[in-house]
N, C-alpha and C positions, 0 to 999 in steps of 0.2 A: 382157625388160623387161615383157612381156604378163605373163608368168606372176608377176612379181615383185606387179603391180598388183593382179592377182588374188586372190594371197596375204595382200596389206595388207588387202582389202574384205573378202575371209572373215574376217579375224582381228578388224578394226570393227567387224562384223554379231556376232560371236560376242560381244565384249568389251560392248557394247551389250544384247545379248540375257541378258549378265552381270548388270548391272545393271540391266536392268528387273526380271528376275525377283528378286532380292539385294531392290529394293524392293518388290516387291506380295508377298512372303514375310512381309517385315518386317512389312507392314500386315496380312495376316490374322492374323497369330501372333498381333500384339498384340490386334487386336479379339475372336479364337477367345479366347487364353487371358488375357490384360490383364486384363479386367473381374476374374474371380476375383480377384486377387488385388488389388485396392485394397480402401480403403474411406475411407467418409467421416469425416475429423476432426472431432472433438467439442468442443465449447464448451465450457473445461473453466476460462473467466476468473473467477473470484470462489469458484472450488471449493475445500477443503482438498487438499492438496501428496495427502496418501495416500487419499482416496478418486480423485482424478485417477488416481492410478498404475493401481488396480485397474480403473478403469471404462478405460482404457487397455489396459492387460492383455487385459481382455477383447476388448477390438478391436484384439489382435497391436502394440501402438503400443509404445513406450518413452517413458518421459518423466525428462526431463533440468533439473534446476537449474542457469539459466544464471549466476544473479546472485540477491543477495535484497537488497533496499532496505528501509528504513523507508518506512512509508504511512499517512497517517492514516485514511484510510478502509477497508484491507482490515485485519484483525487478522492477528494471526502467525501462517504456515503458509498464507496463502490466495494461491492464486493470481493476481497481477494482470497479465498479458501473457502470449501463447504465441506461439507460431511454430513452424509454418506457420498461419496464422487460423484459421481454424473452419468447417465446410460443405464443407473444398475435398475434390474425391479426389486419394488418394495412397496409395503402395506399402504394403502391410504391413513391419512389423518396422521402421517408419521410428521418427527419434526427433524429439519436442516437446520443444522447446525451451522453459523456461517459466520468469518475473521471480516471484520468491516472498516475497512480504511478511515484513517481519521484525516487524512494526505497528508504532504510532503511536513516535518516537524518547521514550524518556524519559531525563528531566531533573531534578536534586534542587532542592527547593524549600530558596532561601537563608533563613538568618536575619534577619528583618523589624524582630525586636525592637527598640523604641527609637528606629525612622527616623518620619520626618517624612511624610506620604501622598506627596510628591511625590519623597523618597527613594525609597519603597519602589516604587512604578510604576517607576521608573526601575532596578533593581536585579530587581523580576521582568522586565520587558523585556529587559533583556539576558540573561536563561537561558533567554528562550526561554518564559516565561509570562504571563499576564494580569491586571489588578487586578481581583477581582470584589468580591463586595457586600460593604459595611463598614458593620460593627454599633459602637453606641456604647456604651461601658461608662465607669465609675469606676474610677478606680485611684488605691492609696494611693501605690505604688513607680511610675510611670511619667506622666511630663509630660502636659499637654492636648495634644492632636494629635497624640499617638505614638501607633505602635503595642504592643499591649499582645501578642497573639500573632494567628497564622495558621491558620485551617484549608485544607487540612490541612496538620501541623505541617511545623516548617521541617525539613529533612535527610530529607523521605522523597521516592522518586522517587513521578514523575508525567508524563503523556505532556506534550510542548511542547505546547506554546497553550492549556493548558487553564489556568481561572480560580481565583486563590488569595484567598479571601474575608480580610477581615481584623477585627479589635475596637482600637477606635481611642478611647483615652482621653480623657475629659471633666477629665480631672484630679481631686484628691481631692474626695470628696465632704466638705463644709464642713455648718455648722449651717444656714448659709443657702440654701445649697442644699436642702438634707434640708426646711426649711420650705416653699421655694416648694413643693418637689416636694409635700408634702402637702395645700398648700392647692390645687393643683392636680387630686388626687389627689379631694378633699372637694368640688372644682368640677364635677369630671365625674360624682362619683356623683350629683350632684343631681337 
C-alpha cells in the first residue's frame, strides 16, 4: 500500500511537472518567435477595394469582400468597414474582411411632363428624389402651373436623393402679357 502511495505522488509530481513546463514553453515560443510574425492592421476604411489589396499584400494580409451596399457617401469600389479594426496585431496571412461600396443607389428620373408642382413633388418622392429649383417659362402647348420639362431629363438614372429642378409654365404668352412685360422692361431701363 506504501508503495502504491508512493507511486500515485511520483506520477502527480511528474504529471504536474508536465504541465508547468507544456506552459512556460508555450510562453517563451510565443514571446521568442510571436512578435515576428504579426503585424499591425492598417486602416484601410474610405480606401479603393485594389489599392487595399496591394498595400495588404505587402503586409502578408488578404482582403476579402464580405458584402458591398449602396452608400451615399463612399463612391463605388471604396471601402466602408473592415474587420478585424485597424491598429490591432494579428497573425500574418490573416484575412480582412471588408463592406464595399457599390455608391450612391441610382434611380431613373419619372416623366414630370404636364403634372401640377404638387403632382410632381409627390411622384419624385416616391422614386427616391427631390423637388429642386423651378424656373418659369411660357408655353404655347402646356397649362399655367405645369410642368413644361425636367433637368435633368426625365428617363435618365440619377443617384436617390438628389434634386430634379423643373420649368414650370406661365401659360401662353398673350398680347397683354408681351405689353406689360415691355412696359416693364422700359420701367427698369430708366
Amino acid at each position: 500500500m506504501l508503495k502504491f502511495k508512493a507511486l500515485l505522488k511520483s506520477i502527480g509530481i511528474m504529471i504536474l511537472v508536465f504541465i508547468v513546463g507544456f506552459i512556460v514553453i508555450n510562453i517563451i515560443m510565443k514571446v521568442a518567435v510571436g512578435h515576428r510574425n504579426e503585424v499591425r492592421v492598417p486602416n484601410i476604411v474610405g480606401m479603393d477595394f485594389n489599392i487595399a489589396v496591394k498595400k495588404c499584400m505587402n503586409l502578408k494580409l488578404y482582403l476579402e469582400q464580405s458584402e458591398f451596399v449602396h452608400h451615399e457617401e463612399f463612391e463605388k469600389g471604396m471601402i466602408i468597414s473592415q474587420n478585424p479594426h485597424p491598429d490591432i496585431m494579428t497573425k500574418k496571412f490573416r484575412t480582412i474582411n471588408v463592406v464595399v461600396s457599390e455608391g450612391p443607389e441610382m434611380v431613373r428620373i419619372p416623366y414630370l411632363y404636364n403634372l401640377t408642382i404638387t403632382e410632381t413633388k409627390l411622384r419624385l418622392e416616391n422614386t427616391g428624389l427631390l423637388l429642386g429649383k423651378k424656373k418659369y417659362r411660357y408655353s404655347d402647348d402646356v397649362d399655367k402651373d405645369k410642368i413644361i420639362y425636367s433637368e435633368p431629363m426625365a428617363d435618365d438614372l440619377i443617384a436617390r436623393k438628389s434634386e430634379i429642378s423643373v420649368a414650370v409654365s406661365l401659360g401662353k404668352l398673350t398680347d397683354s402679357s408681351s405689353k406689360s412685360n415691355k412696359w416693364r422692361d422700359l420701367l427698369n431701363n430708366e
